[in-house]
N, C-alpha and C positions, 0 to 999 in steps of 0.2 A: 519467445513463447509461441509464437505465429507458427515460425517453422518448424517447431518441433511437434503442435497439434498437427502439421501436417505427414509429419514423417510417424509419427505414434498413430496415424491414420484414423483419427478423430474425429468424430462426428461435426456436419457445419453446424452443429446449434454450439457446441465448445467452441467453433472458430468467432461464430456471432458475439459468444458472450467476450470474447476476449477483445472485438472489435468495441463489444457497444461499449464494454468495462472503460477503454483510453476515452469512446468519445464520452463516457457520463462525468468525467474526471474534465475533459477541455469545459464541457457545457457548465458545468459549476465554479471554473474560475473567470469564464466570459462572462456569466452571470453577473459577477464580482466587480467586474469591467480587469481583470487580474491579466496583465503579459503574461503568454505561455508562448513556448520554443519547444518542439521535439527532440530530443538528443535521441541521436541511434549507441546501439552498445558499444559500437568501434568509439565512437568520440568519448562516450563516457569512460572507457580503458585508455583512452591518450590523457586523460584527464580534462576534454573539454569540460564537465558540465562544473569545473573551481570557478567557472563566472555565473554560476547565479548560485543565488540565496538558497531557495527549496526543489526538491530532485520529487518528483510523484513515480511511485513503480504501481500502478492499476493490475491486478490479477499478472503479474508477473512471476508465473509457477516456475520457468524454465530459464536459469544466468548461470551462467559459465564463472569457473573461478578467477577467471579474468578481474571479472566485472564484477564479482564479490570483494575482491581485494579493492579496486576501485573503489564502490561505496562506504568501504569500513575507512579509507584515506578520506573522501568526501566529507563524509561526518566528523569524520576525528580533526581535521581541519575548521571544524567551521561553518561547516554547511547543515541542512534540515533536511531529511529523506522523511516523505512519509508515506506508508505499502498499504495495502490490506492483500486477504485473500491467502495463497497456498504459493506464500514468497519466497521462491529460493528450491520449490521441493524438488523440480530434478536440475541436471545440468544439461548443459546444450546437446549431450548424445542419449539422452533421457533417462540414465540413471539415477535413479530416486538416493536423495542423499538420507544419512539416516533421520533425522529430525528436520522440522522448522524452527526458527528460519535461517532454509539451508546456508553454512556458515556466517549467519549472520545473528547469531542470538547474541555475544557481546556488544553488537550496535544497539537493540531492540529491546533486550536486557530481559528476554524472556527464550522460553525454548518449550517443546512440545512435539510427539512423535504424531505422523502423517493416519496412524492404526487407532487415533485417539479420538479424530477429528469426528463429528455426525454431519451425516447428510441433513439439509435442510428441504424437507418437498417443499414446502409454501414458503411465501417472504413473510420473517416475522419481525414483529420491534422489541428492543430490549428500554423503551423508557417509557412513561405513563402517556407520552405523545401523541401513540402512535404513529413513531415518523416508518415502520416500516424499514428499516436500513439494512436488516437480514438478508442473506440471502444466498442461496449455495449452498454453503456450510455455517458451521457453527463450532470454531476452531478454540479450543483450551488453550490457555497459558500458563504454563510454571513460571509463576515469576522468578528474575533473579536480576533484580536493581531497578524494575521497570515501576515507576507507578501507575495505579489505574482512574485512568481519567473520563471511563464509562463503564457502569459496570449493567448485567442483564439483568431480569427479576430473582432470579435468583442469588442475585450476589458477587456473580462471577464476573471475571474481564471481560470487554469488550474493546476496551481500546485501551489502550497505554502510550505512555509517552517515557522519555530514558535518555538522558544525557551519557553522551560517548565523545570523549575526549572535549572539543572547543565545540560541538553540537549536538544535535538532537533527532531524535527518531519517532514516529510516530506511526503508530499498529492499530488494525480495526479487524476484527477477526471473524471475516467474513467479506463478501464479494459486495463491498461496499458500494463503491462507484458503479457495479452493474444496478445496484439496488436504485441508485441515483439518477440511471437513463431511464429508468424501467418508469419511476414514477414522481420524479422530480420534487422532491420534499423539501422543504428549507430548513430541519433538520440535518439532513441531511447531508444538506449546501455547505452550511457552517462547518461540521465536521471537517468534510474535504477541504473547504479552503481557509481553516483558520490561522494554517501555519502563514501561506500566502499571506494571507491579509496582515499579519502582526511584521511580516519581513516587507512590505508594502510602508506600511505607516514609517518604518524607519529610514525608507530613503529618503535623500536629500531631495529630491523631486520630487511632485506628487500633482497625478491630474485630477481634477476635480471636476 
């Protein structure tokens, strides 16, 4: 995503948000006290990322079919991806693929064209909270096998969750984790790390 806002000659506030996106996503699983590792794309295409439990893709608009094939193996194996944001929309030469998310709606178990999405000027909330977790946009879901495990005032998804093969996927439809650096909610926290924390309780180890 980095190099491609670079090469699509991108404003530095897209390059900001895509920075501050990964660090809102580390700051809510350190929060957590939660191990996080970086995996770059090459490792996750050799299959390094089959040694941990949950894979996070933070504002991840720009993966190669490499790395799509990768994650649909990841999950179908057994593993937990969870995305938010405009996942998948182009490929690493920045063609826009026709929908979200890009070849990835059988993992996510939803699908939705890029022409559909709205822009968000202000960060809004979608629960009586006001946790705030809006942000960016405010991306539709056609479902198809996903359930919705947040929906907005008006009824519609906002997050979903979708079993894909021996795992699981989890969708926020919207520039979540940027929402998360921007104003650090605990709302907010929870969302992000709840896969974390459920794949946490199950190891045989646990610091306390």
């Amino acid at each position: 995503t980095l190099l491609l806002l670079e090469l699509d000659g991108q404003t530095q506030q897209r390059t900001r948000e895509a920075v501050h996106s990964l660090m809102g996503c580390y700051e809510a699983l350190r929060r957590r006290h939660l191990p996080v590792t970086f995996v770059d794309i090459d490792e996750l295409k050799s299959g390094g990322a089959s040694q941990y439990d949950v894979l996070y893709l933070p504002y991840c608009y720009a993966i190669d079919d490499d790395a799509v094939s990768a994650l649909k193996e990841f999950v179908h194996n057994g593993g937990t991806v969870w995305a938010d944001g405009l996942l998948g929309w182009k490929n690493e030469y920045g063609v826009i693929r026709p929908s979200l998310p890009g070849g990835l709606a059988g993992v996510f178990g939803w699908e939705s064209f890029v022409a559909a999405v709205d822009l968000a000027q202000e960060p809004y909330s979608v629960t009586e909270a006001n946790e705030q977790g809006g942000e960016l946009w405010k991306i539709p879901m056609n479902l198809q096998g996903a359930q919705v495990v947040v929906k907005d005032g008006q009824g519609k998804p906002f997050a979903t969750e979708h079993t894909f093969g021996k795992g699981k996927a989890f969708y926020y439809g919207s520039a979540l984790t940027l929402a998360y650096f921007h104003r650090g909610n605990p709302v907010v926290e929870k969302w992000i790390t709840a896969p974390a924390v459920q794949a946490e309780s199950q190891s045989l180890v646990q610091l306390i």
